[in-house]
C-alpha positions as CSV (number, residue, x, y, z in Angstrom):
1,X,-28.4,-0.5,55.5
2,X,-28.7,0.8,52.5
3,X,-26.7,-1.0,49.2
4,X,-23.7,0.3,48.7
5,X,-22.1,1.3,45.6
6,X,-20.2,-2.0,44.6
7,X,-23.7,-4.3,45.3
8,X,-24.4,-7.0,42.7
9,X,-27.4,-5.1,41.0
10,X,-25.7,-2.4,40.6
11,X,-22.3,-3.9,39.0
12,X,-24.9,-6.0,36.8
13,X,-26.7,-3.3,35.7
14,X,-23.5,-1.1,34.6
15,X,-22.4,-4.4,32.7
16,X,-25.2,-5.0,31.0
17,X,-26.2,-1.4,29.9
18,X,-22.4,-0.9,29.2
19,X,-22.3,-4.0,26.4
20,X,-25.8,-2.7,25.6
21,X,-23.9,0.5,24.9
22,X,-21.3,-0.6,22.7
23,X,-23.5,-2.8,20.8
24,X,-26.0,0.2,19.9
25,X,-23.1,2.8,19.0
26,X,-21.5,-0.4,16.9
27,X,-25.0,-0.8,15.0
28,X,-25.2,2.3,14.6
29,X,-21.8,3.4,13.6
30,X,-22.7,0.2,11.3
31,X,-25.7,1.9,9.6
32,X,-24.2,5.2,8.8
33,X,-21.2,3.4,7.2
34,X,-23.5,1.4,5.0
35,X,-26.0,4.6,4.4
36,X,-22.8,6.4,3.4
37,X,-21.3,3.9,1.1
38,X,-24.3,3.2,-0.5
39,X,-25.1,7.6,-1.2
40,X,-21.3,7.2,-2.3
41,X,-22.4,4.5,-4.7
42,X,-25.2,5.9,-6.2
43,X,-23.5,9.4,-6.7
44,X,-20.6,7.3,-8.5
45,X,-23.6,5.9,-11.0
46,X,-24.6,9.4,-11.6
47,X,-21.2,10.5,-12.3
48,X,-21.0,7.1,-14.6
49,X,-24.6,8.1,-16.4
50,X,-22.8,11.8,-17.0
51,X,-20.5,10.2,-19.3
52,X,-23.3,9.2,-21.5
53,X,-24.9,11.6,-21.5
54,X,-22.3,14.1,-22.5
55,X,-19.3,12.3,-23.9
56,X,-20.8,12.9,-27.4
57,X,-20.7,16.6,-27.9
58,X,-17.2,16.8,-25.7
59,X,-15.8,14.9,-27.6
60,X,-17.0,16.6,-31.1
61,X,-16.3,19.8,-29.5
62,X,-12.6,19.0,-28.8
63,X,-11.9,17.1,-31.9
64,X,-13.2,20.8,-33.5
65,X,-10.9,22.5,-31.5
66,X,-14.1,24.1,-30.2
67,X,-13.0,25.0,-27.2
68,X,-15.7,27.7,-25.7
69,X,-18.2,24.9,-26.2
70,X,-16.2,23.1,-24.2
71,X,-16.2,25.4,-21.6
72,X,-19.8,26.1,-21.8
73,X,-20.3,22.5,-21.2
74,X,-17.8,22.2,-18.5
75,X,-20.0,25.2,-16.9
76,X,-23.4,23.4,-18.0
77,X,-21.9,20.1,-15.4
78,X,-20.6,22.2,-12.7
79,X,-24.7,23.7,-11.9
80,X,-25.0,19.8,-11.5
81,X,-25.6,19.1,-7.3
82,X,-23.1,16.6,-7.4
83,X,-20.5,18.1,-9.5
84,X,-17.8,19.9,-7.3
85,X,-15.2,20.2,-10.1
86,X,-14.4,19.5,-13.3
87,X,-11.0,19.0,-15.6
88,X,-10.8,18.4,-19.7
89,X,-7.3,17.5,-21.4
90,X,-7.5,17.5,-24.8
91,X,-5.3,14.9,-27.3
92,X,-1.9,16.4,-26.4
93,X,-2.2,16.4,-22.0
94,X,-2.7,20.1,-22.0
95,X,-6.4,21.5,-19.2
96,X,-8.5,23.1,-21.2
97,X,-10.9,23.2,-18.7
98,X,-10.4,23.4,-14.8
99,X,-13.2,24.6,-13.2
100,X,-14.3,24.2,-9.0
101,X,-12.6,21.9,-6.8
102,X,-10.2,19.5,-8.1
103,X,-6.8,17.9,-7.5
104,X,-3.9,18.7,-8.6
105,X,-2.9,19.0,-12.0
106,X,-0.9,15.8,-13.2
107,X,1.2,15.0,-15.9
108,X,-0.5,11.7,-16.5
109,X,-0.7,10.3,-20.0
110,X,-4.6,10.8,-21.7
111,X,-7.1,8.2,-21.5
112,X,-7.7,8.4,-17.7
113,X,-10.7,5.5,-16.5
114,X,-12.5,4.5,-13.1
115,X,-12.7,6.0,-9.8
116,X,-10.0,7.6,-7.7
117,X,-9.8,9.1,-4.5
118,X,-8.2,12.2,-3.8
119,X,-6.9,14.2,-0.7
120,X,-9.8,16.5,1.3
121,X,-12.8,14.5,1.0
122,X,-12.7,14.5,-2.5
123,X,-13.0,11.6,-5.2
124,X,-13.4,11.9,-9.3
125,X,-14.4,9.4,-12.1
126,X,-12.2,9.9,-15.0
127,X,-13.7,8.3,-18.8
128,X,-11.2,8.8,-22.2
129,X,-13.2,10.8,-24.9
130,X,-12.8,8.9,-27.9
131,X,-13.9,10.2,-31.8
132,X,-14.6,7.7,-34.3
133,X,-14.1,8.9,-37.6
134,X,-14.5,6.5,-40.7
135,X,-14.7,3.3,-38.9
136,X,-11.5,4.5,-36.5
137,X,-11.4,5.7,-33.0
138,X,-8.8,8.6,-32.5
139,X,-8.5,9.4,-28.3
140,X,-8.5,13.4,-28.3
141,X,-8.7,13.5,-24.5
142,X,-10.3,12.8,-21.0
143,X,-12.5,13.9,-18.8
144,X,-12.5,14.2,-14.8
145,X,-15.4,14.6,-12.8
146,X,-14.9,15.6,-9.3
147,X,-17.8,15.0,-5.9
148,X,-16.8,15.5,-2.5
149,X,-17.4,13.7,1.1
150,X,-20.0,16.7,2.1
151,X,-22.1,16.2,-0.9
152,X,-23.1,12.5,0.3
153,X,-23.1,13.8,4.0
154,X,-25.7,16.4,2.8
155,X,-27.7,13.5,1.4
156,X,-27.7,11.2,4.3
157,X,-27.5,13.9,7.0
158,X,-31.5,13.1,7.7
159,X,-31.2,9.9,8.2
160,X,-28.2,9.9,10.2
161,X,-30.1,12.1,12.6
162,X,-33.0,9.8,12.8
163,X,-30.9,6.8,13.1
164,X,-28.5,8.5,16.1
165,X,-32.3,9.5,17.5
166,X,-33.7,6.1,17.0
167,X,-30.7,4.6,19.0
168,X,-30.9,7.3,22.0
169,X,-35.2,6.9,22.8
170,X,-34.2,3.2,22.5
171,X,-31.5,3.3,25.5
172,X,-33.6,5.5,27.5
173,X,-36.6,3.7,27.5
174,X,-34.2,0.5,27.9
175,X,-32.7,1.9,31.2
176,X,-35.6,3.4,32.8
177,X,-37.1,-0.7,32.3
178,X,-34.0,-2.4,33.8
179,X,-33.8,0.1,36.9
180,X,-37.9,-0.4,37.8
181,X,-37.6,-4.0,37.5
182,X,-34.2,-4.1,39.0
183,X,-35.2,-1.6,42.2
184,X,-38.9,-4.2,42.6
185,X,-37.1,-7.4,41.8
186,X,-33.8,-7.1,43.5
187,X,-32.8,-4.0,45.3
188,X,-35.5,-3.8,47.8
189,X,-35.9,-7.2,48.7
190,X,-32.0,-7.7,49.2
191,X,-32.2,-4.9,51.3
192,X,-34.5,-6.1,53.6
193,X,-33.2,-9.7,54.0
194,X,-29.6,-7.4,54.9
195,X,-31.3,-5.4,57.7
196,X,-32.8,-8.6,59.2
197,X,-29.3,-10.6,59.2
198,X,-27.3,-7.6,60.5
199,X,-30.0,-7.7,63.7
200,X,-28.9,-11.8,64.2
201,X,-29.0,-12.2,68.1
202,X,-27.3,-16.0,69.1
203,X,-29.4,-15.6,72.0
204,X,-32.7,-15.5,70.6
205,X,-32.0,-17.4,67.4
206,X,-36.2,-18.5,66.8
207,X,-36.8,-14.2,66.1
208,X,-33.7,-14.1,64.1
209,X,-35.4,-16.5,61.2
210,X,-35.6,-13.9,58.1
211,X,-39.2,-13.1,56.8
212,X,-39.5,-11.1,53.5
213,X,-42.1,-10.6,51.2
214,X,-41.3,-12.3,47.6
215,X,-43.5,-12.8,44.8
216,X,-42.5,-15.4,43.3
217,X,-40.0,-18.6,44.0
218,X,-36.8,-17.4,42.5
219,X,-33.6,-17.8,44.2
220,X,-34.3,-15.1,46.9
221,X,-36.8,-17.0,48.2
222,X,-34.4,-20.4,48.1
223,X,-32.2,-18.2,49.9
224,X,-34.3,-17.2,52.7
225,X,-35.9,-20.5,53.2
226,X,-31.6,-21.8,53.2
227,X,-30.8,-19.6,55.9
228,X,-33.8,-20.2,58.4
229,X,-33.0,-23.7,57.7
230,X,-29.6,-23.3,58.8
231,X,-31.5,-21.3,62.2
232,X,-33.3,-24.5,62.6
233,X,-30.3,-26.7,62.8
234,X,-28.4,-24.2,65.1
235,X,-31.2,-24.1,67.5
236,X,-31.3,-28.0,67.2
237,X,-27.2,-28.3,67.6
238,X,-27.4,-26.0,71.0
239,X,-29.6,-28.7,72.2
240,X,-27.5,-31.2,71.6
241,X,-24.8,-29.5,72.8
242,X,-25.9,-28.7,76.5
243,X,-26.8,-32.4,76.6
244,X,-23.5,-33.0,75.3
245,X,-21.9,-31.0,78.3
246,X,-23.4,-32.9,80.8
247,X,-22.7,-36.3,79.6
248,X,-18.4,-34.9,79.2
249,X,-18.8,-34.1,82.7
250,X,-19.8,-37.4,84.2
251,X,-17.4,-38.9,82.1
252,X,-14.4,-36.6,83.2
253,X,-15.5,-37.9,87.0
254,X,-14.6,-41.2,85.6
255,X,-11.4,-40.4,83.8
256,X,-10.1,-38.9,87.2
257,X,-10.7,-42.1,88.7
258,X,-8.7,-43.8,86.0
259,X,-6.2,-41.3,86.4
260,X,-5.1,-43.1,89.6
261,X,-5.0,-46.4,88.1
262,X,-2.8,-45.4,85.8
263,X,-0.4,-43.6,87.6
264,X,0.4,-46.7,90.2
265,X,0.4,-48.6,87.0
266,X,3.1,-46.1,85.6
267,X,5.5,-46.3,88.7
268,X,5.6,-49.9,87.8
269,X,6.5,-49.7,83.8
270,X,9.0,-47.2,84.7
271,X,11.4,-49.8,86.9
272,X,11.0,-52.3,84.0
273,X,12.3,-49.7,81.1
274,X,14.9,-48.8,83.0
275,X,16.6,-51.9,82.5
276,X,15.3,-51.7,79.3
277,X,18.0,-48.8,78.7
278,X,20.7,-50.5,80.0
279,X,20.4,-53.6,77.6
280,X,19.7,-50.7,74.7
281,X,23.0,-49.0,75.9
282,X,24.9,-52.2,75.2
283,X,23.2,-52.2,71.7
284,X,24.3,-48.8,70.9
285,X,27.7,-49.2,71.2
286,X,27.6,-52.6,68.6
287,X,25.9,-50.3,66.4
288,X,28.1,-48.0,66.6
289,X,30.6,-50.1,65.3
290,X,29.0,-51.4,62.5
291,X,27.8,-48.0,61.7
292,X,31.5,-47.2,61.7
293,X,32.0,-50.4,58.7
294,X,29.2,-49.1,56.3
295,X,30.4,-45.6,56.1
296,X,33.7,-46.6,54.9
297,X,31.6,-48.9,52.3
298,X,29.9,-46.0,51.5
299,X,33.1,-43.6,51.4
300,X,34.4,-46.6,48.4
301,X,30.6,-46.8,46.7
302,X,30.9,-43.0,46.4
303,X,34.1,-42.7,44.8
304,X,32.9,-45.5,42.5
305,X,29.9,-43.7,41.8
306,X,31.7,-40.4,40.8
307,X,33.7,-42.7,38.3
308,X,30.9,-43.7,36.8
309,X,29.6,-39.7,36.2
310,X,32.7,-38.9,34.3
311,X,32.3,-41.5,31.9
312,X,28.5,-40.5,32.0
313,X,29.6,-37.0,30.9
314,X,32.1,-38.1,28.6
315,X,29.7,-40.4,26.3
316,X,27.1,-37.5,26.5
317,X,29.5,-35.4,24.9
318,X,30.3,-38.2,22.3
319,X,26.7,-37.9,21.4
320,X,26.1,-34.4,21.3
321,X,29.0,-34.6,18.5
322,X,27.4,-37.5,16.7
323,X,23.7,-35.8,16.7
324,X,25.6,-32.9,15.6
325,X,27.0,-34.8,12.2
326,X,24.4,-36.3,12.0
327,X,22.7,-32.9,11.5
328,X,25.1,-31.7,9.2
329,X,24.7,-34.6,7.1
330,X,20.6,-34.2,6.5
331,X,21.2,-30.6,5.9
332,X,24.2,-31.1,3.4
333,X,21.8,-33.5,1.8
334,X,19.1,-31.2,1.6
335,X,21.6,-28.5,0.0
336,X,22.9,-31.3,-2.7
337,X,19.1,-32.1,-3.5
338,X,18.3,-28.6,-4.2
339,X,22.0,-28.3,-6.1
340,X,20.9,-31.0,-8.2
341,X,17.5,-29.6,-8.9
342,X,19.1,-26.4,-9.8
343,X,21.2,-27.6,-11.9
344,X,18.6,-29.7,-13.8
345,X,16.2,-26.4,-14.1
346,X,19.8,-24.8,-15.9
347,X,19.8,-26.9,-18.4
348,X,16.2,-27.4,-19.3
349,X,15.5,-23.1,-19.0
350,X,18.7,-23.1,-21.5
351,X,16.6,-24.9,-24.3
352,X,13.7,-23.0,-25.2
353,X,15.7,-19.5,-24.0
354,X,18.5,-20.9,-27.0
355,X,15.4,-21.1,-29.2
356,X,13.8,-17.5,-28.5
357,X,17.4,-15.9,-29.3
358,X,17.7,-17.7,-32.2
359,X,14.2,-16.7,-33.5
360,X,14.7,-13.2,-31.8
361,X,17.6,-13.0,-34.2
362,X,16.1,-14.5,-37.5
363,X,13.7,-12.2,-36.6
364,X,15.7,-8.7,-36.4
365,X,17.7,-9.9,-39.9
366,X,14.2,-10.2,-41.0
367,X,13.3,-6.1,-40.1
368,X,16.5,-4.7,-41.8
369,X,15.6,-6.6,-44.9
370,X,12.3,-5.3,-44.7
371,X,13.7,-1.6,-43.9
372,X,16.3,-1.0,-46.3
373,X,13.3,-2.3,-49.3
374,X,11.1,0.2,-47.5
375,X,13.8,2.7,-47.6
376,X,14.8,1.6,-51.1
377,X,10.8,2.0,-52.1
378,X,11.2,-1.5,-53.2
379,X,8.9,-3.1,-51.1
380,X,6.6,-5.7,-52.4
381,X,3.4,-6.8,-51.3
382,X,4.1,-10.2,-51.3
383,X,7.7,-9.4,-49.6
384,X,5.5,-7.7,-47.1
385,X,3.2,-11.2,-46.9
386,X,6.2,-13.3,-46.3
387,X,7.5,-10.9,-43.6
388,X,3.9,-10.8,-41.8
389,X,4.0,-14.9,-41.9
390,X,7.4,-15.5,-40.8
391,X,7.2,-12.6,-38.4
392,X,3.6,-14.5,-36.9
393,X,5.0,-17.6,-36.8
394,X,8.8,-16.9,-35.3
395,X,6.7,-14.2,-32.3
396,X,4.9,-17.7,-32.1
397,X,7.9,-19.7,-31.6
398,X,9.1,-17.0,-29.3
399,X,6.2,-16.6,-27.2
400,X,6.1,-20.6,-26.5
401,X,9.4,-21.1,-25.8
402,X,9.9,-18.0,-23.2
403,X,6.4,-19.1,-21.4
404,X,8.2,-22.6,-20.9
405,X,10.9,-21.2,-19.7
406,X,8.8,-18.9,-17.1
407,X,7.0,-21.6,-16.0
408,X,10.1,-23.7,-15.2
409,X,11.6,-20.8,-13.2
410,X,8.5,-20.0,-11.6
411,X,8.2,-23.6,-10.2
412,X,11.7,-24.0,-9.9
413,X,11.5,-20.5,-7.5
414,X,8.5,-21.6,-5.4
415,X,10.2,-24.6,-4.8
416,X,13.9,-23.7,-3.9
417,X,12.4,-21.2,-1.4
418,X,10.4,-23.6,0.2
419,X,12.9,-26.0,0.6
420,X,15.3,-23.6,2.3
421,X,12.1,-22.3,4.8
422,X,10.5,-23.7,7.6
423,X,8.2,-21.1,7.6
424,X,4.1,-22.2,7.5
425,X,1.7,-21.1,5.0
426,X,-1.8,-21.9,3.5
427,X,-1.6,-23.2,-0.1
428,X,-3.4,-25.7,-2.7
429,X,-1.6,-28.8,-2.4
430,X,-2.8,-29.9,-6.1
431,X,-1.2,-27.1,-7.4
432,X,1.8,-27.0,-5.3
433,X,2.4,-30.9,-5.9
434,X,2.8,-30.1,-9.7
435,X,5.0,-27.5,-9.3
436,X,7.4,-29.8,-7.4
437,X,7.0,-32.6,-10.2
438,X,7.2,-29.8,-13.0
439,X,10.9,-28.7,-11.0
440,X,11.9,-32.6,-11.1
441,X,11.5,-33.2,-14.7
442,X,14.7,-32.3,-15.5
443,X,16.3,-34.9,-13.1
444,X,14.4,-37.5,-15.7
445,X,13.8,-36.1,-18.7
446,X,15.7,-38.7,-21.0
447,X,13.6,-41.1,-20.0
448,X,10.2,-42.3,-20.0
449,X,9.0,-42.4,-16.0
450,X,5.5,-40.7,-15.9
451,X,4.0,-39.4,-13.0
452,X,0.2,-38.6,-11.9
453,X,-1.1,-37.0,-9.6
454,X,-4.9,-37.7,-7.7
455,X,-5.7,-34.4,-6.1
456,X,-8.3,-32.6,-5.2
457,X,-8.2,-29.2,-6.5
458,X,-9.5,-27.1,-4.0
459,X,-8.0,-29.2,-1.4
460,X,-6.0,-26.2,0.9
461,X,-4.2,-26.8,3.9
462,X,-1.8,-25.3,6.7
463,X,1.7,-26.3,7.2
464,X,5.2,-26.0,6.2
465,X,5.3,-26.5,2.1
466,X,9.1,-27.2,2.0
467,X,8.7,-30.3,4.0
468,X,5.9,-31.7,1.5
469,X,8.5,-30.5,-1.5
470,X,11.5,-32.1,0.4
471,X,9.5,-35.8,0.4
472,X,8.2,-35.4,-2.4
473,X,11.7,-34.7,-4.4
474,X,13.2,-37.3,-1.9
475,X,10.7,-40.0,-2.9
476,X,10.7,-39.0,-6.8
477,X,14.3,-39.8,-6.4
478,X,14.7,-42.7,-4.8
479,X,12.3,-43.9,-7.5
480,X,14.1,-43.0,-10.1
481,X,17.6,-43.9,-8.8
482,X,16.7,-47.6,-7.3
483,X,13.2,-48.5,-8.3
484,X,13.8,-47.5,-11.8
485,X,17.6,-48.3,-12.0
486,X,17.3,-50.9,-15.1
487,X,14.0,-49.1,-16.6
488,X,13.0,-46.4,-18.9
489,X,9.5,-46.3,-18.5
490,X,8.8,-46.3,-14.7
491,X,5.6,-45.6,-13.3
492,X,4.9,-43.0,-10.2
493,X,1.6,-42.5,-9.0
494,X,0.5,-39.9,-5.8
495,X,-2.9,-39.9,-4.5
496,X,-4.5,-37.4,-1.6
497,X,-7.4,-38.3,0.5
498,X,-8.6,-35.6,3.2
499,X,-11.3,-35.1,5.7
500,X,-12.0,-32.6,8.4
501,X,-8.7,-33.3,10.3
502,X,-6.2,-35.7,8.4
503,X,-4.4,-35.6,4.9
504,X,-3.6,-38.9,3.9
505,X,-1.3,-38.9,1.1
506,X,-0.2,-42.4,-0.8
507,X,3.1,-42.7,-2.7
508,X,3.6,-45.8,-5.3
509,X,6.1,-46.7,-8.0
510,X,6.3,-50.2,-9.9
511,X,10.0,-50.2,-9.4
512,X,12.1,-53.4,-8.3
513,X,11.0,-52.9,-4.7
514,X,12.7,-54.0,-1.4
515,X,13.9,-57.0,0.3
516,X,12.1,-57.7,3.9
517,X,15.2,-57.5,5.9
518,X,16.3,-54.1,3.9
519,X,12.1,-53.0,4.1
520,X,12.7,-52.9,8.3
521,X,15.5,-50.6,8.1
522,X,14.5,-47.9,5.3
523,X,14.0,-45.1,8.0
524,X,17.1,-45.7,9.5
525,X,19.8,-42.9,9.2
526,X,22.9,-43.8,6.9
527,X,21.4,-47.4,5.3
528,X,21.3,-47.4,1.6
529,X,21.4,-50.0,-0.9
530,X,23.7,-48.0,-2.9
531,X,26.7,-46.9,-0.6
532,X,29.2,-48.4,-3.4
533,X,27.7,-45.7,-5.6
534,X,27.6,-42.4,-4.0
535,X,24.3,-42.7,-1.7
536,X,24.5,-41.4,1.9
537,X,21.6,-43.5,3.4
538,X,19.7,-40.2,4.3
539,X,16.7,-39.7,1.9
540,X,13.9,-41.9,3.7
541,X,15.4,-41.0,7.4
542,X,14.7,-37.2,6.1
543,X,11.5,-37.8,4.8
544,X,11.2,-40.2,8.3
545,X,12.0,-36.6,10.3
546,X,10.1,-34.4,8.1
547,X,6.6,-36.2,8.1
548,X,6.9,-36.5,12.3
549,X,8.5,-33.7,12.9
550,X,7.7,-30.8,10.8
551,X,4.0,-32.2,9.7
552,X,3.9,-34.0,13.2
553,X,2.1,-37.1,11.3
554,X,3.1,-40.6,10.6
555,X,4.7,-42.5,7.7
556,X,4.2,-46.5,6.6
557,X,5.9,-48.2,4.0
558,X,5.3,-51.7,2.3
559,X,6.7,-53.5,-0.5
560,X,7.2,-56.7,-2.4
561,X,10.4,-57.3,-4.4
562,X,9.4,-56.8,-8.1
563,X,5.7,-55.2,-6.9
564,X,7.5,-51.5,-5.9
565,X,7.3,-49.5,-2.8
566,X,4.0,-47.9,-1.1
567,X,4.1,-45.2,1.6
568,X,1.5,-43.7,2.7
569,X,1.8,-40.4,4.5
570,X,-0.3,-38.9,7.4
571,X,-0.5,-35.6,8.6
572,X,-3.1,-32.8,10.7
573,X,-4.6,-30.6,8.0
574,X,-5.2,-27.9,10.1
């Protein structure tokens, strides 16, 4: 029989010449996007070389009001092959020139530059013409020069055909080789080791051995060489088996001769468990007495047990509430961290904004003085000095003062957001680290703490950034408000260490440190050193949930009264 439509050559062969297919028209497809970006390229450098080539006597011809020369040059670029259009403005916005196909008029101030695409194929390259008279350049217009799609299809259109030809002798000559070697190889020799299976005869199982010609010792021949194997041992198992026959019935001769023996023996077991039953009988009846005691024990263990499930309910409930506070607590003092930090930013942006008004003001008194001289035609030159040198230096003052204060909000922004987000994101953690210290400097800004940072620049990773600014801000603070209690010139320093997997990050202050018996409960929800003053024991068991939790990593601390604390931090980098 022959093979059927769904045999494995078949399925193989429409799988392979089907990724075979994709992967051509992909190529291809590839090619022809290439070919036509790089024709789009090189018609953009022509368009780039026209400026050059005829900026000059546009723009001589504008700023001389020359406007048929205009035109005739306009005309000169459309007999160009790859001009489809052309525009002019001159100095005031107004076409002079708007010849072939273009887009749309626009109202666009002059001194249009670069490349732009426009609707039906069609893309320009605008350049500014710009006359320089006596050492000063005056703009007294643009120019747009328009191509189309079918002018870089008309350039590529040969070799798209030879590539699209290329890729179809390929496939044919590729599946005309797969279907010889396929039909030689495979078809016909599966074929004929069907036809010789399907004629199996159980009775005469030494002809039913399969013999087919193959060429070589691929798995075909494994596979016929398998199956007479298997003929072999099936011929070899009858054998056994008709031997096996005779010796079951000699022994069932036997068994019926035991059959006897056991049956008298029977009769006589029977008599004995009768009185078996009756002792068993007696038994039953005591058991059903004691079975009558434990169910009332059980009845009593049953009532105890469902005792026991209320007050089972009841203290889950209790702790559903107390997880619940608890809950409300870390987040109330995440909120009162960011307050604090807002509040700090306030009144550090208030400064240098104070500063800019004040010089934005000295300033503007500064203008009318100089305006009513000017209108006066009392000016001075060296009342004109004076004004240019205050005028530089207060923009100066200006200009530093309103960058600090951007920079501040800027941090202060990326920050807060964070630290009100769960949400992941890739970022530098060098840079985002000093945008979190940059936000805390308010918090210690009359004193003298210092804090550095041992980062790797380019280090980028993959995680939730308000955690990092919520342990970061959390650790800063506890620094500052119980290592540095009794000193003004604290030292914080934060090193990162990465490899392919893990971001170790190491925390250190010189602060007063911890006792040993206060070091084993730092993590621990509600303990603080400083309950008498105001702190709610949650910092360190937030930054405790936030390194296992959101980072899923782990957290070690170590100190030595008088030596500071350590942590180091360690999280996937992902």
């Amino acid at each position: 029989m022959a093979l059927g439509s769904s045999s494995l050559s078949r399925k193989l062969l429409t799988r392979v010449f089907s990724v075979y297919f994709v992967l051509t028209l992909v190529v291809t497809a590839t090619q022809i996007i290439a070919e036509y970006t790089s024709t789009k390229q090189q018609i953009e450098d022509e368009l780039q070389t026209l400026q050059n080539t005829f900026s000059d006597s546009l723009t001589r011809a504008i700023w001389e009001l020359n406007t048929p020369q205009a035109v005739s040059i306009a005309q000169g670029l459309m007999e160009l092959p790859i001009v489809e259009g052309v525009q002019i403005r001159d100095e005031a916005g107004n076409y002079i020139v708007d010849f072939g196909f273009t887009a749309p008029k626009i109202a666009a101030p002059v001194g249009l530059d670069g490349f732009r695409n426009h609707a039906g194929g069609l893309f320009s390259y605008s350049f500014p013409l710009v006359f320089e008279f006596s050492g000063r350049q005056s703009s007294v217009g643009d120019v747009s020069l328009y191509s189309s799609f079918e002018i870089i299809l008309g350039r590529i259109e040969v070799g798209i055909f030879f590539l699209i030809g290329n890729a179809i002798v390929k496939t044919t000559f590729l599946i005309f080789l797969f279907l010889t070697a396929f039909r030689r190889m495979l078809s016909q020799p599966l074929n004929a080791i069907t036809e010789q299976m399907q004629n199996f005869d159980p009775e005469n199982l030494q002809d039913s051995k399969l013999n087919v010609e193959v060429e070589d010792d691929n798995e075909l021949k494994q596979l016929q060489y398998s199956y007479n194997q298997v003929i072999s041992d099936l011929i070899e198992s009858q054998t056994k088996l008709r031997q096996t026959q005779k010796d079951l019935t000699t022994a069932n001769q036997k068994l019926d001769d035991q059959n006897l023996l056991l049956e008298q023996e029977v009769a006589k077991k029977t008599a004995a468990l009768s009185q078996i039953m009756l002792d068993l009988e007696a038994q039953k009846d005591e058991l059903l007495g004691k079975q009558l005691t434990l169910r009332q024990e059980i009845d009593n263990r049953q009532y105890v047990e469902q005792e026991l499930r209320k007050r089972n309910e009841e203290l889950a409930g209790s702790m559903d509430t107390l997880e619940a506070a608890q809950q409300q607590l870390v987040d109330s003092e995440r909120m009162a961290s960011l307050g604090g930090l807002v509040a700090g930013i306030a009144h550090d942006v208030n400064t240098p904004l104070g500063v800019g008004v004040t010089a934005a003001s000295f300033l503007q008194e500064r203008i009318k003085s100089l305006e009513t001289a000017f209108n006066d035609k009392s000016i001075t030159q060296s009342q004109m000095s004076s004004f240019i040198e205050e005028a530089g230096q207060t923009t100066a003052l200006l200009m530093n003062n309103l960058n600090r204060a951007s920079e501040l909000i800027a941090s202060f922004k990326q920050v807060a957001v964070d630290q009100t987000s769960e949400a992941e994101r890739r970022f530098e953690l060098c840079e985002y680290l000093k945008e979190v210290i940059q936000s805390l400097k308010p918090s210690f800004k009359n004193t003298h703490h210092t804090i550095e940072v041992d980062c790797d620049e380019t280090l980028n990773i993959l995680c939730a950034p308000g955690a990092i600014a919520q342990i970061i801000t959390n650790l800063v603070m506890n620094s500052v408000m119980h290592g540095f209690e009794h000193k003004v010139n604290g030292h914080i320093n934060i090193s990162v260490e990465a490899d392919e997997k893990t971001v170790t990050l190491k925390y250190s202050d010189d602060g007063i440190g911890l006792l040993p018996e206060h070091l084993d409960s730092l993590f621990d929800a509600f303990f603080t050193t400083k309950r008498s003053r105001g702190g709610s024991g949650l910092g360190t068991h937030i930054v405790y949930n936030l390194v296992t939790q959101s980072l899923n990593g782990q957290i070690e601390a170590r100190s030595q009264t008088g030596k500071g604390l350590h942590y180091t931090i360690r999280f996937p980098r992902r």
